[in-house]
C-alpha positions in Angstrom: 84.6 85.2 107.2 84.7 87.2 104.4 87.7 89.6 103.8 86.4 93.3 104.5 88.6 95.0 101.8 87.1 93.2 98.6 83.7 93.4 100.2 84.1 97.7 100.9 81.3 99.4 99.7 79.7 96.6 97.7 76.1 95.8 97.4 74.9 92.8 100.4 74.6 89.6 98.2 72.2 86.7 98.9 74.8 84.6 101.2 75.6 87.7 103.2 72.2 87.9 103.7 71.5 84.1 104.6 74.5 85.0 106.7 72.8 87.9 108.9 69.9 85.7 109.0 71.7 82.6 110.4 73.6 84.9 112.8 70.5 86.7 114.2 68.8 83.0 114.8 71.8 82.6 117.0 71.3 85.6 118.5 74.5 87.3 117.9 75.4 91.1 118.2 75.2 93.6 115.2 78.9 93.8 115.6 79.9 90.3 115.8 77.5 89.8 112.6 79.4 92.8 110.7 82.9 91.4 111.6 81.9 87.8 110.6 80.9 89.5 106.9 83.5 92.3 106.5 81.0 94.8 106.8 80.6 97.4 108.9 78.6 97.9 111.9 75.8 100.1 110.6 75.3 98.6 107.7 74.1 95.4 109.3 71.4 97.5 111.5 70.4 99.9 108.8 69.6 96.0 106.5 68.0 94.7 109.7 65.8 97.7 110.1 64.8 98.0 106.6 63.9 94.9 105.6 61.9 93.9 108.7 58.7 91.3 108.0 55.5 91.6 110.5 54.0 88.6 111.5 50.6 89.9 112.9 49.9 87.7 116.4 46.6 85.8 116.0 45.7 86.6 119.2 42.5 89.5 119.6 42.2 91.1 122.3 38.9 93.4 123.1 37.8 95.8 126.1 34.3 95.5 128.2 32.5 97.4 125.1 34.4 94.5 122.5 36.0 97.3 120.9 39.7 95.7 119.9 42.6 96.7 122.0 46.2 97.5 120.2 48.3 95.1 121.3 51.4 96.6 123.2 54.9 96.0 121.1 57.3 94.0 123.1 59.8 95.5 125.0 62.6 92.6 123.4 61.9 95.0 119.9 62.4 98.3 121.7 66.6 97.4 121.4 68.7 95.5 119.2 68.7 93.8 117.1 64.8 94.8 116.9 63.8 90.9 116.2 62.4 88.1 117.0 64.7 85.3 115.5 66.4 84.6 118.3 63.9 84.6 121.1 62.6 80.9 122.5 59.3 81.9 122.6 58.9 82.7 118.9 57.3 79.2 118.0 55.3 79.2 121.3 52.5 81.2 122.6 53.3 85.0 121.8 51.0 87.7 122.6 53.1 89.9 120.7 53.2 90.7 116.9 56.4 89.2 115.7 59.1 91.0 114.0 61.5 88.5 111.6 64.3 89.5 109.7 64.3 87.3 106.2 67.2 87.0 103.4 64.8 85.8 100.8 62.6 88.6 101.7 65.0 91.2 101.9 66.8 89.5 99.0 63.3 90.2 97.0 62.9 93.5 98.2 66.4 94.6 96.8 66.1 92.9 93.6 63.0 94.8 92.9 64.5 98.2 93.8 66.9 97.9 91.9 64.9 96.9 88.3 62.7 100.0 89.2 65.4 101.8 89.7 67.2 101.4 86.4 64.0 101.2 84.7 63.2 104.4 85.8 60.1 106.4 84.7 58.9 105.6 81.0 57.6 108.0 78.9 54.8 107.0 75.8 54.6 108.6 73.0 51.6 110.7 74.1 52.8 111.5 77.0 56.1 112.6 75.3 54.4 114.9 73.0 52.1 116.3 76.1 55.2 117.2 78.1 56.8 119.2 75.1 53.9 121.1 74.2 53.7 122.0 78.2 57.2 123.0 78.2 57.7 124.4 74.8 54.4 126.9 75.2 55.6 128.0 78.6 59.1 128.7 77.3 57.8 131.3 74.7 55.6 132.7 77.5 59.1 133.7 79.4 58.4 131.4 81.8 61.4 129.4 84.0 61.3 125.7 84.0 60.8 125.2 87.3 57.9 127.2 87.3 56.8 125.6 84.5 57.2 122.0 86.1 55.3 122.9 89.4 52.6 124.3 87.8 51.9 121.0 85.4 52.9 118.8 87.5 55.1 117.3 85.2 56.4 113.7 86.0 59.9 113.9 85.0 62.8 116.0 86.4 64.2 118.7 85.5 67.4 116.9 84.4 65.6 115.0 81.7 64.2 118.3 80.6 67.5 119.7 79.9 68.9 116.1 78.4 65.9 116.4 75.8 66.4 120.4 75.1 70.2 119.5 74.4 69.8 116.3 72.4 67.3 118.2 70.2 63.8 116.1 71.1 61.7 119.3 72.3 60.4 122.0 69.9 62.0 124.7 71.3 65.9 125.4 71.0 68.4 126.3 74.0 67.8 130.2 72.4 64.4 130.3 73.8 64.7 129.4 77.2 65.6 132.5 79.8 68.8 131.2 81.0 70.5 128.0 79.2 72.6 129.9 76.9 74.2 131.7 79.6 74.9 127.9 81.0 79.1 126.9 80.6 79.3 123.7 80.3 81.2 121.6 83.5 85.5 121.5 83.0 85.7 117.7 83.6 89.5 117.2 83.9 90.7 113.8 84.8 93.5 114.0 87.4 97.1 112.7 86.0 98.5 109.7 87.6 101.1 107.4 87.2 100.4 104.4 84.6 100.7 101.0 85.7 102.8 100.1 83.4 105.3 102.8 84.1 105.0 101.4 87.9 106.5 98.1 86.9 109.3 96.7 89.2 108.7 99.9 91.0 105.5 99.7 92.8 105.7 99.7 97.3 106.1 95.8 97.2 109.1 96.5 95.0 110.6 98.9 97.5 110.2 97.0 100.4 112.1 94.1 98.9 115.3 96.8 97.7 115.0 97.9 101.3 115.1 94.5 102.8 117.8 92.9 100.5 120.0 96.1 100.6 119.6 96.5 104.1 118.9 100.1 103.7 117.0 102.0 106.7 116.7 105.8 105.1 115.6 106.8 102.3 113.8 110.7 100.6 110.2 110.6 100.6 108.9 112.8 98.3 105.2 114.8 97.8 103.4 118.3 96.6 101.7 120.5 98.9 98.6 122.2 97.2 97.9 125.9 98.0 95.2 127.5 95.7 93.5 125.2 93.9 95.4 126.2 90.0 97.5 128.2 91.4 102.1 127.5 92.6 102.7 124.2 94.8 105.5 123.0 96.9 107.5 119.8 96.1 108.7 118.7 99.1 111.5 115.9 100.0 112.0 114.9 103.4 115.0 112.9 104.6 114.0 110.1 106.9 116.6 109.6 109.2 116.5 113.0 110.5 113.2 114.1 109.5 115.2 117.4 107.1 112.6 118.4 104.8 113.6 120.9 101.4 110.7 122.6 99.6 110.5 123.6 95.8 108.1 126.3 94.7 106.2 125.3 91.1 104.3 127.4 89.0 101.4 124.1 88.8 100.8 120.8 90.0 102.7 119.3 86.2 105.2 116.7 85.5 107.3 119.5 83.1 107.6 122.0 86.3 108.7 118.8 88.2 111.1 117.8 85.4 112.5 121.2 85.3 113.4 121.7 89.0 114.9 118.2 89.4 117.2 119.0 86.5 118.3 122.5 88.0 118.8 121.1 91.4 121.0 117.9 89.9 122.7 121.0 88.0 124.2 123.1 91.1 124.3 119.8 93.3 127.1 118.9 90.4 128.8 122.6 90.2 129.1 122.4 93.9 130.8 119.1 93.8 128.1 116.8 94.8 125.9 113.7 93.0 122.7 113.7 93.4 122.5 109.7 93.2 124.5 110.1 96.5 122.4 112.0 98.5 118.9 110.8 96.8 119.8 107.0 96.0 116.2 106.0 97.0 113.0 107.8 96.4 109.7 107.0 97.1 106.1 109.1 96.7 103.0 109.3 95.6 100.9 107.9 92.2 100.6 111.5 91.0 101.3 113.0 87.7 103.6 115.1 88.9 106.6 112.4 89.0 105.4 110.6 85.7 108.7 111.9 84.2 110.5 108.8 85.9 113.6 108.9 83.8 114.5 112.6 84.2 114.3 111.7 88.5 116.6 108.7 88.0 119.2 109.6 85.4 121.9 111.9 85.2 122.8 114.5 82.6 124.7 111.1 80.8 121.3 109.4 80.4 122.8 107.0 83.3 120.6 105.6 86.2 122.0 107.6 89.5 119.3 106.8 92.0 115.8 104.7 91.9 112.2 105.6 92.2 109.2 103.8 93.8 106.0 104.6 93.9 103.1 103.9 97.1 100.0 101.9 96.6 97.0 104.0 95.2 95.4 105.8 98.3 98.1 105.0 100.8 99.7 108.3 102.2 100.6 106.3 105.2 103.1 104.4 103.4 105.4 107.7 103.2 104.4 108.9 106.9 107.4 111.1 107.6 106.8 113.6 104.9 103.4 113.4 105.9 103.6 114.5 109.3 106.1 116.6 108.6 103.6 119.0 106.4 101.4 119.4 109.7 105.0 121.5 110.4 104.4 123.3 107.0 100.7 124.4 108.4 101.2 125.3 111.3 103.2 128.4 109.1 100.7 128.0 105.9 97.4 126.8 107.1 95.6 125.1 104.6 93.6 127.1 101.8 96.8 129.5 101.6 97.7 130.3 98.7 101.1 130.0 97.2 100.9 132.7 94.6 103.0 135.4 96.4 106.0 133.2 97.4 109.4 133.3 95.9 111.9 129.7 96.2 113.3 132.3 99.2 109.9 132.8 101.0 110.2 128.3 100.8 113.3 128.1 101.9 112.8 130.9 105.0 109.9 128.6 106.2 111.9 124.7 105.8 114.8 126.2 107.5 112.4 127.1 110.6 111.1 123.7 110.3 114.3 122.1 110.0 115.3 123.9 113.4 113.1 123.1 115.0 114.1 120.4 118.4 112.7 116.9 117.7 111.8 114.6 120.5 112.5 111.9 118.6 116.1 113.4 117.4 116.7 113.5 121.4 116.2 117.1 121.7 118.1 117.7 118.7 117.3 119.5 115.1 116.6 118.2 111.9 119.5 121.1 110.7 121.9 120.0 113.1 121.5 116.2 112.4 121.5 116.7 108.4 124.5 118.9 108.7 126.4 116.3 111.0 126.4 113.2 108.4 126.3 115.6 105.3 127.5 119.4 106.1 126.1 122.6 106.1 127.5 123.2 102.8 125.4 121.1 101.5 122.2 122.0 103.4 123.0 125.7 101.9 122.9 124.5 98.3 119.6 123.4 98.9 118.6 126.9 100.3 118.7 126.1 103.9 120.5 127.8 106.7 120.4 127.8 110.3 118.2 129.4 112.7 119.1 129.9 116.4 116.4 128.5 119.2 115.1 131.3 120.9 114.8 132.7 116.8 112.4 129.9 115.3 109.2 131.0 114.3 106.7 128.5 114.3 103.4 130.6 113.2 101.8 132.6 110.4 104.0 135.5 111.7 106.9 134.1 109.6 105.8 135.1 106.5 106.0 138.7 107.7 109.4 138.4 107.7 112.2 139.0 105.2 113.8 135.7 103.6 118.0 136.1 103.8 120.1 133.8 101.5 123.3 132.2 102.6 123.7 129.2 105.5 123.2 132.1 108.4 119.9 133.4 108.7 
């Protein structure tokens, strides 16, 4: 069986085909063929379906004038798996036109799709020059390309029109045409992330062994919340035992804004009298730019290592779950969209101490607040800008934000 990860939106090869073809003989299921290959359910029908031969059935049939009937399809086809590879009667006296399902056929079929594919349509040197003198003469009539295109029936897209006009091929400049020079060109910015080689000895696998030999069962998971798209996040850290989640407002989504609150925060953590390697010795989040500043997280003002940083695998928010659910908290204050723009670090810190008061079912009826402030103190959960919030006082809606955020450990 092959394994269904590596095989995840890949091409169908020759042996999974031989595969399908072997398991349809035996007349197995489109399921139990797509969990034998690692593929998934549909994929298997939609191959089936499209790559279907017709074996004609030799057998004519005419009425009283010997005018030639249609042969009825047979009902086997009408349902899956649509084919006749299984079916005893195949190699006997059918009446039916047969429907087969072959890998070298299929196998074929994709092989030459995909040369014409990447051959795409070629262009002669006539037909070149016809195609510019089409375009270029409609152009300095004031005419739109489209237009231009449907009258003439041209053959090639409108794409390739404007790859010729901007590599310089056609006889008329961008200038000419109605609207190209009003045309900005795309903003293309590659997302930061995290460099593997910056992940050494700290990747999830890493993690899970510190966790395992140290024998350590809580830990800060830590992630950004996105409002508009350019505009202030929220860095959030959420304490795992308890499920006590802080929130920082940045200006943008950037490792320096990152860097610069983590230094201000170990900065009145140490005027107050607390370390932050004590409170945050283990960290773990996400592969985003954000956190590539990996020595300004783990050392102190000293340059000395105070606490250590892992990162999850690429694409695996589920391996930091708690802060994870713990946003659908966040949400259901700030829907998604929202923008952060407006909020001050107080407007944060108004909403995490509703969440952090609000009764957890799996705290046994008891806060996040309340269970934070029990191993730490409430000292310490007002340094981070959180203060309590009495029951029949939490707000759990949009109508929060209508409200005026208060400093101090009283709200």
């Amino acid at each position: 069986m092959t394994d269904s990860y590596s095989t995840k939106n890949k091409h169908l090869t020759q042996d999974e085909r031989l595969e399908i073809q072997d398991c349809l003989n035996h007349g197995m299921t489109f399921n139990s063929i797509a969990a034998r290959i690692g593929k998934d359910q549909t994929t298997i029908s939609k191959e089936v379906k499209r790559h279907i031969s017709v074996k004609v059935s030799t057998v004519k049939k005419t009425d009283k004038n010997g005018n030639p009937i249609v042969p009825e399809p047979c009902p086997k086809l009408l349902k899956a798996p649509f084919v006749c590879n299984s079916c005893k009667h195949r190699h006997h006296y059918c009446k039916f036109t047969k429907h087969l399902y072959s890998a070298k056929t299929a196998q074929d079929k994709y092989e030459a799709l995909l040369r014409e594919a990447r051959e795409g349509i070629p262009l002669n040197k006539d037909e070149f020059y016809e195609i510019d003198s089409i375009v270029s003469n409609g152009i300095k009539q004031g005419q739109h390309l489209y237009h231009i295109m449907q009258t003439n029936n041209i053959s090639v897209s409108k794409s390739t029109v404007y790859r010729h006009l901007k590599r310089g091929y056609l006889s008329v400049a961008s200038l000419d045409f109605p609207r190209v020079v009003k045309f900005k060109a795309r903003q293309q910015k590659r997302p930061e992330y995290v460099p593997k080689a910056a992940k050494i000895g700290r990747t999830y696998d890493d993690f899970l062994a510190c966790i395992e030999e140290n024998n350590i069962t809580s830990w800060v998971e830590m992630d950004t919340v996105i409002g508009r798209v350019g505009g202030k996040v929220i860095m959030t850290m959420d304490f795992t035992f308890c499920n006590f989640m802080l929130g920082f407002l940045l200006n943008d989504k950037t490792s320096l804004e990152v860097t610069e609150k983590v230094k201000t925060l170990k900065s009145r953590l140490v005027e107050k009298g607390f370390c932050f390697g004590d409170i945050f010795p283990l960290l773990l989040t996400d592969n985003g730019g954000e956190f590539i500043n990996i020595f300004a997280i783990e050392n102190n003002q000293a340059n000395e290592k105070e606490t250590s940083l892992f990162f999850c695998d690429p694409y695996s928010s589920y391996q930091k779950p708690k802060v994870e659910k713990n946003h659908t908290m966040f949400r259901d204050i700030v829907p998604k969209g929202e923008s952060f723009d407006t909020f001050s670090q107080q407007t944060v810190d108004m909403i995490f101490s509703n969440i952090n008061s609000v009764k957890r079912k799996s705290l046994n009826g008891k806060t996040p607040y309340e269970m934070f402030s029990f191993i730490y103190s409430e000292e310490l959960a007002a340094v981070f800008g959180i203060g309590y919030i009495p029951p029949e006082k939490v707000i759990q809606s949009p109508g929060l934000l209508k409200q005026q955020p208060v400093n101090g450990n009283k709200i």
